[in-house]
C-alpha positions as CSV (number, residue, x, y, z in Angstrom):
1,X,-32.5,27.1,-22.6
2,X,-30.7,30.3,-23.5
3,X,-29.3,30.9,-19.7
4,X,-28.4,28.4,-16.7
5,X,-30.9,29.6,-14.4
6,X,-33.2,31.9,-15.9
7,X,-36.4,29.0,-16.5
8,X,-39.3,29.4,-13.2
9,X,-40.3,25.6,-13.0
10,X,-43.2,27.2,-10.5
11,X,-45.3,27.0,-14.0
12,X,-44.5,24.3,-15.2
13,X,-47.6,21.8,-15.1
14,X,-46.7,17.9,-13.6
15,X,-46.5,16.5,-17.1
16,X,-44.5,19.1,-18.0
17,X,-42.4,19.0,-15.2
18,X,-42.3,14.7,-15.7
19,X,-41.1,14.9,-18.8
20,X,-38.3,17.8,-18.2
21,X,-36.6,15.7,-15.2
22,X,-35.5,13.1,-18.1
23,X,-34.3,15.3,-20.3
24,X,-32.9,18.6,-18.4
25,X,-28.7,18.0,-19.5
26,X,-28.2,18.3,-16.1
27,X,-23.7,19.5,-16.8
28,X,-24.8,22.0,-18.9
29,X,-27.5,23.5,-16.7
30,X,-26.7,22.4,-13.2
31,X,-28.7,25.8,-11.8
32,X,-31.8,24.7,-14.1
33,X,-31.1,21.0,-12.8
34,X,-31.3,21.5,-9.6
35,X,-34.1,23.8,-9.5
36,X,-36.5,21.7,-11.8
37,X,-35.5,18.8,-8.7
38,X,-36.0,20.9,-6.2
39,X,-39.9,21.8,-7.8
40,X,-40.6,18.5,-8.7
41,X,-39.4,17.2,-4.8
42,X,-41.8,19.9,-3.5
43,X,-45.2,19.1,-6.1
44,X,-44.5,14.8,-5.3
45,X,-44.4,15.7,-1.4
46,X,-47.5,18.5,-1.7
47,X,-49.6,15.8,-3.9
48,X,-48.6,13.5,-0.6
49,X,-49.5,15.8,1.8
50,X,-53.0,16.2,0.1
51,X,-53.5,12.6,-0.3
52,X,-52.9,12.0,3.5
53,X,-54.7,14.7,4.3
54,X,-58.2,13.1,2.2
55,X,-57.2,9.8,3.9
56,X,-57.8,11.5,7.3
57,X,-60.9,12.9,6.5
58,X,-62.0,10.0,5.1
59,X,-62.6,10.9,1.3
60,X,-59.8,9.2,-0.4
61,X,-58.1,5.7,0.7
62,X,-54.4,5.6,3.2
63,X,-51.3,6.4,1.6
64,X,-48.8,3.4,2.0
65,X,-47.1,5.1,4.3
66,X,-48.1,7.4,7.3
67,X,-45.0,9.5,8.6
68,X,-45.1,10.0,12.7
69,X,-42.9,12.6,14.0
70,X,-39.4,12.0,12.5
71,X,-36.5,10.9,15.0
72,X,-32.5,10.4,13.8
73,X,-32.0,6.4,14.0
74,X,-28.8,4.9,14.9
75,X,-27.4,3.4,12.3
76,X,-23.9,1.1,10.7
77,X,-23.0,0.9,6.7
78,X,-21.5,-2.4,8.3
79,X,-22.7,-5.2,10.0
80,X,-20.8,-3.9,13.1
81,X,-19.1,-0.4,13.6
82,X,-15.7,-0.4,15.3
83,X,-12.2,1.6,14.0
84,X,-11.5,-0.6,10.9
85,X,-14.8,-0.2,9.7
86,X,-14.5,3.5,10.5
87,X,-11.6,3.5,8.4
88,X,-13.4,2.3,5.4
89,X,-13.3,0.9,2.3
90,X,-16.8,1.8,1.4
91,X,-18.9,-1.3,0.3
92,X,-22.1,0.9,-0.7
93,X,-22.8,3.5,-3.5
94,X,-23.0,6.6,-1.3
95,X,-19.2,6.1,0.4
96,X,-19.8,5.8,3.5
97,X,-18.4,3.8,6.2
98,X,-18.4,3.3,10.4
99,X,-22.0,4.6,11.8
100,X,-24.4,7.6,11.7
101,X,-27.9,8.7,11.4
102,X,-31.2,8.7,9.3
103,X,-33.9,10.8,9.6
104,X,-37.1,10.6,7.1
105,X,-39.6,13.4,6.9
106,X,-42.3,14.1,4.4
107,X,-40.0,15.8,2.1
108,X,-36.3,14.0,3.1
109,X,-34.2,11.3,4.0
110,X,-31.1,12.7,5.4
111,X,-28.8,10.6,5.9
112,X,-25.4,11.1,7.9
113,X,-21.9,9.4,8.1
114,X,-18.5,9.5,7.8
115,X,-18.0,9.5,3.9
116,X,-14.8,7.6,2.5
117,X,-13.2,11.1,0.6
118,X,-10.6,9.6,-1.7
119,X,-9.6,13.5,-2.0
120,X,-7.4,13.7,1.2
121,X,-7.8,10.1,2.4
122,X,-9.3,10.4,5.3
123,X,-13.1,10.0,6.1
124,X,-15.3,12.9,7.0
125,X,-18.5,13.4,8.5
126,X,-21.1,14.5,5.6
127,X,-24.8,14.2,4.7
128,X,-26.4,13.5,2.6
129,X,-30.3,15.0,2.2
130,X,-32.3,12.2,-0.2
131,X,-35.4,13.4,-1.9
132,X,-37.9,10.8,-0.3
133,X,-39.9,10.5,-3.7
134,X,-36.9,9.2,-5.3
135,X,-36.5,6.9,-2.9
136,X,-37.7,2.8,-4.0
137,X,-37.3,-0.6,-3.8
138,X,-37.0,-0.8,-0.2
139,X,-36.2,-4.3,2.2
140,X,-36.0,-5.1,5.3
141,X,-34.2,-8.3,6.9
142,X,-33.3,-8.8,10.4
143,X,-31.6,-5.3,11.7
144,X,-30.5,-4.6,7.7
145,X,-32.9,-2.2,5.4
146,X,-31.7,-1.8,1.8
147,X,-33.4,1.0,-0.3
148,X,-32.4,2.7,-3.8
149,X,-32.3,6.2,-5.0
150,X,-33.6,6.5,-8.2
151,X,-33.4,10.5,-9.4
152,X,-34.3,10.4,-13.1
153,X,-31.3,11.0,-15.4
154,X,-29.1,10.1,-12.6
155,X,-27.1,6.5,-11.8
156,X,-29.1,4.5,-9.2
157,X,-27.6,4.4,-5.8
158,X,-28.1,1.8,-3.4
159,X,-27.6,2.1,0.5
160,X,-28.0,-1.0,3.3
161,X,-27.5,-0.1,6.8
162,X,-27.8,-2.0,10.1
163,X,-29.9,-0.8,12.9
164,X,-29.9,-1.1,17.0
165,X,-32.4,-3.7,16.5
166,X,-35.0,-5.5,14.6
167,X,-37.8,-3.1,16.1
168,X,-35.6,-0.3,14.7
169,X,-35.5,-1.9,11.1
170,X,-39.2,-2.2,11.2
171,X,-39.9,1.4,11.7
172,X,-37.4,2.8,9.1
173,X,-38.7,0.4,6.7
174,X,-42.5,1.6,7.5
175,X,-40.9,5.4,7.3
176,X,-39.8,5.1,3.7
177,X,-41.6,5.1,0.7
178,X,-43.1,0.8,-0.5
179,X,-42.8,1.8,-4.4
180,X,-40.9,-0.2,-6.2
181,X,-39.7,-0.5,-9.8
182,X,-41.0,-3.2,-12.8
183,X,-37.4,-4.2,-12.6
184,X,-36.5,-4.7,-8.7
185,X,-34.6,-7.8,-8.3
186,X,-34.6,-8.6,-4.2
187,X,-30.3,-8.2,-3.6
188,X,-30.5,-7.3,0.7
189,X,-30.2,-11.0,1.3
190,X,-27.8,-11.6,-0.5
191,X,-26.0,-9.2,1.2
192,X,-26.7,-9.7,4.4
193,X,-25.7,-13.6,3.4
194,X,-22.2,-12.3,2.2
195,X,-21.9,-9.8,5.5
196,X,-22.5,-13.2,7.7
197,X,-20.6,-15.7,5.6
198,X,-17.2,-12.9,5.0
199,X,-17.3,-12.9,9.0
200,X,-17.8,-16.3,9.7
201,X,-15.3,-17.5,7.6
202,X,-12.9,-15.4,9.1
203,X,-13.8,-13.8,12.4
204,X,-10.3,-12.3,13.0
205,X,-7.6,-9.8,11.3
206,X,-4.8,-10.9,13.4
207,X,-1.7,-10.2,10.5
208,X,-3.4,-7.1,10.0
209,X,-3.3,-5.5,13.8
210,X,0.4,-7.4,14.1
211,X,1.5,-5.7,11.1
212,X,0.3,-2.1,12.4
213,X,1.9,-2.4,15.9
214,X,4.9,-3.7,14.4
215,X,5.5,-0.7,11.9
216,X,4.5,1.2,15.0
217,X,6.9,-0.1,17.2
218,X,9.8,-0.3,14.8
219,X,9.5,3.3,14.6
220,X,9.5,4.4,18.2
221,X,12.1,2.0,19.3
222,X,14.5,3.2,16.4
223,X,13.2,7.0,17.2
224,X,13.9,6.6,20.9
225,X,17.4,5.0,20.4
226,X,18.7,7.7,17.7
227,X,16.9,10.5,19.2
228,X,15.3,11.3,15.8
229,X,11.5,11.4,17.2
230,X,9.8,12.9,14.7
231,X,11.7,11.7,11.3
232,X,15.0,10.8,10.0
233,X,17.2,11.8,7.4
234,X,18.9,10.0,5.0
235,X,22.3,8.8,6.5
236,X,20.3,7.6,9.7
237,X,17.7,5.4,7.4
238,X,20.8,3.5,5.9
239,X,22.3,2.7,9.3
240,X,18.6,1.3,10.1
241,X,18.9,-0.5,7.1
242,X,16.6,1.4,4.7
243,X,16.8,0.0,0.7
244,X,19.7,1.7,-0.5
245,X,20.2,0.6,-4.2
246,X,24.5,1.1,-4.1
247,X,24.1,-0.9,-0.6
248,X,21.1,-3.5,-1.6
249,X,21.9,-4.5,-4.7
250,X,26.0,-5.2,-3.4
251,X,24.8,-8.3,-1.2
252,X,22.7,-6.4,1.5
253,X,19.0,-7.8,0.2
254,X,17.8,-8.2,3.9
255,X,17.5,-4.2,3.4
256,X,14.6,-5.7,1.0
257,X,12.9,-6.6,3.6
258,X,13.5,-4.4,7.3
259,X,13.2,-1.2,5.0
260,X,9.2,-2.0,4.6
261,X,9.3,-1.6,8.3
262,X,10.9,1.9,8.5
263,X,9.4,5.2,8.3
264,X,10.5,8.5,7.4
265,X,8.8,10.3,10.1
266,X,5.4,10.3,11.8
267,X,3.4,11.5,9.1
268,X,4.6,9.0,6.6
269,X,3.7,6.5,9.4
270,X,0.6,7.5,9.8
271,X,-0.6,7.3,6.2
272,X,0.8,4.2,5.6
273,X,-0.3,2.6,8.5
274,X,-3.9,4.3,8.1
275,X,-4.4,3.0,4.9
276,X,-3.3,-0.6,6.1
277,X,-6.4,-0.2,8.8
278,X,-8.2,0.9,5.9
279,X,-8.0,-2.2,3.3
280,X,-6.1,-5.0,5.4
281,X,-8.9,-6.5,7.4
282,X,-11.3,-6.6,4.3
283,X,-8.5,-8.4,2.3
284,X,-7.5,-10.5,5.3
285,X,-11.0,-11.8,5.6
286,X,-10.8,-12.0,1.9
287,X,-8.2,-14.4,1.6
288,X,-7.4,-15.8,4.8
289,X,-4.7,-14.6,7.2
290,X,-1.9,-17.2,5.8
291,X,-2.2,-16.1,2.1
292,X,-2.7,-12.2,3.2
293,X,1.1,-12.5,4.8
294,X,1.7,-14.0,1.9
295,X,0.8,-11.2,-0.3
296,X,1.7,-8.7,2.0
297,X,5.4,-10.3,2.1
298,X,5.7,-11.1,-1.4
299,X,4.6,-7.9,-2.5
300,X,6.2,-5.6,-0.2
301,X,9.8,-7.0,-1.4
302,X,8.9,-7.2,-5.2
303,X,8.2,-3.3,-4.9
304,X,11.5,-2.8,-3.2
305,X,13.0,-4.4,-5.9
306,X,11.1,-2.5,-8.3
307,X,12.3,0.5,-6.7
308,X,16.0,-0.3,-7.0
309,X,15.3,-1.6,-10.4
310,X,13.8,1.7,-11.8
311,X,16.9,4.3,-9.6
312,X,19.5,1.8,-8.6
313,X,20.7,5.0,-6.4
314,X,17.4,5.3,-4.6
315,X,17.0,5.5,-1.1
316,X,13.5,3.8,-0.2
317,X,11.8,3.0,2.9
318,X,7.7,2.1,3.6
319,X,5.0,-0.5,3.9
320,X,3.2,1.5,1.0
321,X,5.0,-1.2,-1.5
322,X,2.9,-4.5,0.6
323,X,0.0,-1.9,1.1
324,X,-0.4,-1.8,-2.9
325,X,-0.1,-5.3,-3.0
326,X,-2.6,-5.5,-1.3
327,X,-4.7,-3.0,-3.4
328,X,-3.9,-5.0,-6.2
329,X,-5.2,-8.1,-4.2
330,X,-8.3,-6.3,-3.7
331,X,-8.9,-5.6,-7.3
332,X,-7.8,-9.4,-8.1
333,X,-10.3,-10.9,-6.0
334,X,-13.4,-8.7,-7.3
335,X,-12.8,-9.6,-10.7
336,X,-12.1,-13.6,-9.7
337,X,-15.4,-13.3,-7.0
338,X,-17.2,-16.4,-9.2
339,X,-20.2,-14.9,-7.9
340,X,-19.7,-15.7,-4.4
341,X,-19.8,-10.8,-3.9
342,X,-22.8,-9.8,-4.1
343,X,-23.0,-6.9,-7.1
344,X,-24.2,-4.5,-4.4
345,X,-21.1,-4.1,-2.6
346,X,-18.5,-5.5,-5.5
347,X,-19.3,-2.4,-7.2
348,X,-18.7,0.2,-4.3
349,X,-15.9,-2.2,-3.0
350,X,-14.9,-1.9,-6.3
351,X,-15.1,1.7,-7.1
352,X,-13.4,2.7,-3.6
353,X,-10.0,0.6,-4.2
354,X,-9.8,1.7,-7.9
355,X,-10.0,5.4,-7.0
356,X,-7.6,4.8,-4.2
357,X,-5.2,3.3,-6.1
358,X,-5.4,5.4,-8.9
359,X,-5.3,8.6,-6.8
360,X,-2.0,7.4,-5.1
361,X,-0.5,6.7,-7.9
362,X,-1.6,10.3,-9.2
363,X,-0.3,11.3,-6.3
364,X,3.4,9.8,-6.7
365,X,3.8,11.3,-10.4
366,X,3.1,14.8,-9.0
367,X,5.9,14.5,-6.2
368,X,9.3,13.6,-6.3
369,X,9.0,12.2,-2.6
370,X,6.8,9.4,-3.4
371,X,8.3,6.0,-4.5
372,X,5.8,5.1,-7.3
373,X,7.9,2.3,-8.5
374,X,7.6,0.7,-5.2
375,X,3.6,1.0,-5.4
376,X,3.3,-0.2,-9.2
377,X,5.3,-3.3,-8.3
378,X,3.6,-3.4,-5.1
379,X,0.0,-3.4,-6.7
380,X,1.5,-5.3,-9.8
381,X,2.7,-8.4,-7.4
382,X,-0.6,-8.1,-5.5
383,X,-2.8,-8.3,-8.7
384,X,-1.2,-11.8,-9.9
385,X,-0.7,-13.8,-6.5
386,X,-4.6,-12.5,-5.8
387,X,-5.8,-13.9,-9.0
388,X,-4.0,-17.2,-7.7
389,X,-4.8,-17.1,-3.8
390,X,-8.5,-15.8,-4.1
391,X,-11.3,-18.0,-2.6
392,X,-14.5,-17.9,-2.6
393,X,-17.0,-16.3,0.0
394,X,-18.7,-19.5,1.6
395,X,-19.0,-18.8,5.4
396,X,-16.7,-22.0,5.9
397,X,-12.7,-22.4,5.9
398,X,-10.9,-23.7,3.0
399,X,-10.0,-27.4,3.3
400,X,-6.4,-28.2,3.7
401,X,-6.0,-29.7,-0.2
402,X,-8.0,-26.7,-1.5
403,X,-5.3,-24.8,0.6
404,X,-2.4,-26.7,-0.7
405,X,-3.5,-26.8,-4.5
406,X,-3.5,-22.8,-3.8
407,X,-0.1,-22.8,-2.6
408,X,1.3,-25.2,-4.9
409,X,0.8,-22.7,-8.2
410,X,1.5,-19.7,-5.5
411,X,4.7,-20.5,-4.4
412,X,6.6,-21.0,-7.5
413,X,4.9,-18.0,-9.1
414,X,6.5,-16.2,-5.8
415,X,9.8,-17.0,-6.5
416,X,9.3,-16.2,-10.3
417,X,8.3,-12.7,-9.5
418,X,10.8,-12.4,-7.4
419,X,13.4,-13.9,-9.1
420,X,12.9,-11.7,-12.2
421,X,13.1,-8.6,-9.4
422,X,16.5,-10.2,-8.3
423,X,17.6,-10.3,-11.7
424,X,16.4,-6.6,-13.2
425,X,17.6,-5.1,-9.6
426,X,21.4,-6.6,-9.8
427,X,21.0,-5.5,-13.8
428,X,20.5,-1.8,-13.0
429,X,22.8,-1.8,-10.6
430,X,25.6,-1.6,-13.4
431,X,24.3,1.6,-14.3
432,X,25.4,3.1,-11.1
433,X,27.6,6.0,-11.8
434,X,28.7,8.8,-10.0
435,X,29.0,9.0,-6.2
436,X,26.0,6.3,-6.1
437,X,29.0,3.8,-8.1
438,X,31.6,5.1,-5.6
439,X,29.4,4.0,-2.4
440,X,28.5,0.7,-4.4
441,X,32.1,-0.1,-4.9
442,X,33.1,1.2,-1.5
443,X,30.7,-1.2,0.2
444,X,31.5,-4.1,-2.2
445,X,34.9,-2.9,-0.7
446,X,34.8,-2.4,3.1
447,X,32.6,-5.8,3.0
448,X,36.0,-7.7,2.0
449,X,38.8,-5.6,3.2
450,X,38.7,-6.1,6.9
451,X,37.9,-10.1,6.3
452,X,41.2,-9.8,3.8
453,X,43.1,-8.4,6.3
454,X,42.4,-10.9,8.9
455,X,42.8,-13.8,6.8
456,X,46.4,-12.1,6.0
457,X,47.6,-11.9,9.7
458,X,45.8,-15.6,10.2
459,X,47.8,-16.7,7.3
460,X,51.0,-15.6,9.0
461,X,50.1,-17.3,12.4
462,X,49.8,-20.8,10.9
463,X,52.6,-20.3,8.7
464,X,54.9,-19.8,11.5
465,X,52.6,-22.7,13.6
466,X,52.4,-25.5,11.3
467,X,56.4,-24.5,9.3
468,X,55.3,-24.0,6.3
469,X,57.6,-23.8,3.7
470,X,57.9,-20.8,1.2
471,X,55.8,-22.5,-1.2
472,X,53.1,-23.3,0.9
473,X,52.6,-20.0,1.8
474,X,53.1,-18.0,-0.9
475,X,50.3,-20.5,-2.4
476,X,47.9,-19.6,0.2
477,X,48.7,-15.8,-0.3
478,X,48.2,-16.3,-3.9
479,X,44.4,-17.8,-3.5
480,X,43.2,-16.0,-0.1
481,X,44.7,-12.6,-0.8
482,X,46.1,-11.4,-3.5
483,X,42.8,-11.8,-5.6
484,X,40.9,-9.3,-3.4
485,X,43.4,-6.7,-4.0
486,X,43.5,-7.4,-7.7
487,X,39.3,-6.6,-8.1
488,X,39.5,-4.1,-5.8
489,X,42.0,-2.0,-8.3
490,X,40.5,-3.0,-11.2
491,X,36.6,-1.7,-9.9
492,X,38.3,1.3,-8.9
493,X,40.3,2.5,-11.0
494,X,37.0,2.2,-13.6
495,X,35.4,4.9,-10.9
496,X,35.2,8.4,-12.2
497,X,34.1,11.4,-9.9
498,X,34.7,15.5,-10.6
499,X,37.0,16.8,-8.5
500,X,34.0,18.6,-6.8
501,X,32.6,15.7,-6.3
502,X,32.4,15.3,-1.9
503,X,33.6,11.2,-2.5
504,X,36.6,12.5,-4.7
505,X,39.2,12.3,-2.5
506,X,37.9,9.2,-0.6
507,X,38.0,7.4,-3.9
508,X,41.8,8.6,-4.7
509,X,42.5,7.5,-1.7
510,X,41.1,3.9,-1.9
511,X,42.7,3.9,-5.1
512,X,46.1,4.2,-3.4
513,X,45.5,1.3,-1.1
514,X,44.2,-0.7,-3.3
515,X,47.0,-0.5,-6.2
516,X,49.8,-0.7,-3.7
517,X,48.5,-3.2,-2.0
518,X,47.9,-5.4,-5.0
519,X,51.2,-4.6,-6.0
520,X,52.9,-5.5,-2.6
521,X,51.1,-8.8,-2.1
522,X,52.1,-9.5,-5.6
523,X,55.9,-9.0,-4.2
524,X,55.7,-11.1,-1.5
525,X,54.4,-14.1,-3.6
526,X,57.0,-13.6,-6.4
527,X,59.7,-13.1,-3.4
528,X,58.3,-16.4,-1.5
529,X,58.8,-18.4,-4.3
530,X,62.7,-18.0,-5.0
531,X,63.3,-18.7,-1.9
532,X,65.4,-15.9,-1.3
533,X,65.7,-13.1,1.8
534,X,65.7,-10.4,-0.5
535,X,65.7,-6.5,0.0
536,X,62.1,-6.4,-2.1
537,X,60.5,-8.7,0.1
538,X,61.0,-6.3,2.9
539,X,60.2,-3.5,1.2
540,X,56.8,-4.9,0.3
541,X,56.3,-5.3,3.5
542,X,57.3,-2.8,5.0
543,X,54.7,-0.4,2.8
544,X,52.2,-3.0,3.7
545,X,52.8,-1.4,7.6
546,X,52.7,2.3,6.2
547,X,49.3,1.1,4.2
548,X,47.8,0.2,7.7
549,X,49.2,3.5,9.4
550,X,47.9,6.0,6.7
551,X,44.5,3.9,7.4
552,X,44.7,4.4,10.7
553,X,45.5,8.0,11.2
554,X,43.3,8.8,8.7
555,X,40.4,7.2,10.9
556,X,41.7,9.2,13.9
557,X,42.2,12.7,12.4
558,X,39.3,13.0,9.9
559,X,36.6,10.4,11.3
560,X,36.1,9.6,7.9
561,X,36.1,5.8,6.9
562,X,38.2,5.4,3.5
């Protein structure tokens, strides 16, 4: 084959044209390829044609099949259609997902549905037009029919779908072609079983649809009440309590948890919350709504602590974190099946979350805007609790101790994985430099102050309430006051910023307060303890009242908190 294209297969004899179909290298000469299929399609459906035709007239015996006048037929790639199915994942080797249509002629067997493209995430209508020689092994239970495509040199492909009725099924089955191979092995029952028994052992998705229209809800309510309807930036998404490493890892770990409810705008919410639809009612029926909120949970904080742990400065909000997880649940439970998944969906359920995940995750390297460490920890968390957590498909519930025996190795492997997140977050948040260390410190440091500063005038109140002596109170100074002020000079006086920096002169300025204030309460105490009205005492104090005036107009003139 000198040139792609160039060989007439019009020539060719049958045997000729048999034995190029298994040997055509069909990458190297996709033109010749799909010419040589297109002749051989048109001599199988001519020999047909000629053999129906004999049977008509009487020479020759029936085909096995004779085609009437070819109609589209309703039909599902699930058991039932409705959105979630829609949404995908695929559980068949052609991708596709919610309903359609199939139409067989002599020639054909187009086939048309929405087909899970991994390419922009969404599903698409598309068709697919099946070259009915090709087509064997066909089976028929109930409303389900189950035939292969078998092109030589190709992968065999395998397609159930669920008609209107069992009339329905009986006429596509009749349409399509009754070959079948030396090695077909019956699998539609088994499918069919696995459809029934997934169902039956849980009917409903509730975690799922409360997840969605609490993401959903979260969003308006926060958009409505900042005015920020269609996204937020980055100073508004702290305030809502996004994961902010200098914040988070200071003593704020709740933002663990509220930030995988937040969005950055309506397009980010709409991804996530599509590919949640997508794969959370498949994994919920999978493992049972209790352990799904545990994985969703579980993993949704251990990838916001994988997040801070890999950019202790980020910034992070999203459910795509628990959405990996539950990717990585997915994936668990197909390689931990025992059996109980048919191989005729495990390998498109299969295919469809590995290309997913890997194509997000492709995705993340090639943009700085996507938190990959969130999804790696995500799927990472998802992986190990779902090797733990999966069950088998059976059609019945799990008992309570087959529950409990899951839960008891679940748990504590929880709080390990977390644990270690705990540990690896607070750990990188030492490398914190810059103006990411200053707002660390300065949160460690407006935290305290204010409750310092209470506890100060408090002090004084039941000094002069209960006559305590100068002792007594310098004591109390010494152990509720003076300690603060101490750290709080030594953590910032380590700080370094340029002098360009926009937190320079905030930090020079907490430095100030801090130092003098250390220094003061130190006064007092020493002062206290002789016992003596002195001239120093009332200095101290007095620059203790300047220290709370500079604060002060400083709020008021430049509405910047020190």
């Amino acid at each position: 084959m000198a040139t792609d294209g160039d060989i007439d297969f019009k020539v060719y004899t049958r045997e000729q044209l048999d034995s190029a179909v298994t040997r055509i290298d069909r990458q190297r000469y996709p033109i010749n390829a799909q010419n040589l299929i297109a002749e051989y399609q048109q001599r199988r459906v001519a020999e047909r044609q000629a053999v129906e035709l004999a049977a008509k007239s009487g020479t020759v015996a029936p085909p096995d099949r004779m085609l009437s006048a070819p109609r589209p037929l309703e039909v599902t790639f699930e058991p039932t259609a409705n959105l979630t199915n829609w949404l995908g994942p695929s559980r068949n080797d052609f991708h596709l997902v919610g309903s359609g249509t199939i139409l067989v002629d002599d020639a054909l067997v187009r086939v048309r549905g929405r087909r899970f493209a991994y390419w922009i995430g969404l599903p698409v209508m598309d068709a697919d037009e099946l070259g009915r020689p090709f087509v064997v092994n066909v089976e028929s239970q109930g409303r389900a029919v189950r035939f292969e495509l078998r092109v030589p040199g190709e992968k065999v492909r395998g397609l159930t779908v669920w008609l209107q009725g069992v009339a329905e099924a009986e006429e596509l089955s009749k349409l399509l072609p009754l070959e079948r191979t030396p090695d077909f092995t019956p699998q539609l029952a088994r499918h069919v079983e696995f459809e029934q028994s997934l169902i039956a052992q849980s009917p409903k998705t509730p975690v799922t649809y409360a997840l969605v229209i609490t993401c959903v809800c979260v969003y308006l309510a926060t958009a409505i009440g900042t005015n920020h309807l269609f996204g937020f930036d980055g100073a508004s998404l702290v305030g809502l309590g996004s994961d902010f490493g200098p914040y988070t890892t200071d003593g704020d770990w709740w933002r663990l948890l509220t930030s995988m409810f937040l969005h950055v705008g309506v397009i980010h919410l709409a991804f996530n919350m599509w590919a949640l639809a997508s794969f959370g009612p498949v994994v919920e029926r999978l493992y049972g709504s209790l352990s799904y909120a545990l994985l969703y949970l579980v993993a949704g904080i251990a990838g916001s602590l994988a997040s801070v742990s890999w950019n202790p400065a980020i910034n992070s909000v999203g459910a795509s974190g628990a959405i990996f997880g539950l990717l990585g649940a997915l994936i668990a439970t197909q390689m931990r099946s025992d059996g109980s998944i048919p191989d005729s969906v495990l390998r498109p359920l299969r295919n469809s979350s590995l290309i997913f995940t890997g194509g997000a995750l492709l995705a993340g390297l090639l943009s700085n805007e996507v938190d990959n460490a969130a999804h790696l920890g995500g799927v990472a968390t998802g992986f190990i609790l779902g090797l733990v957590l999966s069950r088998p498909i059976t059609g019945h519930p799990l008992t309570v101790s087959a529950w409990l025996r899951r839960f008891a190795v679940a748990g504590p492997l929880a709080v390990v994985l977390l644990s270690i997140g705990f540990w690896s977050a607070y750990v990188a948040s030492t490398r914190l430099t810059g103006d990411a260390g200053y707002l660390h410190e300065r949160h460690w440091f407006a935290a305290r102050e204010s409750k310092t500063v209470d506890r100060w005038h408090e002090l004084g109140r039941i000094a002069i309430k209960e006559k305590w002596d100068e002792d007594t109170y310098a004591g109390w100074l010494e152990r509720d006051i003076l300690p603060f002020w101490r750290e709080a000079a030594a953590r910032l006086g380590k700080l370094e910023l340029p002098p360009t920096s926009v937190s320079y002169e905030n930090l020079q300025f907490l430095r100030s307060v801090a130092a003098r204030r250390a220094r003061d309460y130190g006064v007092v105490v020493q002062e206290l303890r002789k016992k003596d009205d002195s001239s120093i005492l009332d200095s101290a104090l007095e620059d203790l009242g300047k220290i709370d005036a500079e604060i002060n107009d400083r709020a008021s003139g430049s509405k910047r908190q020190p």
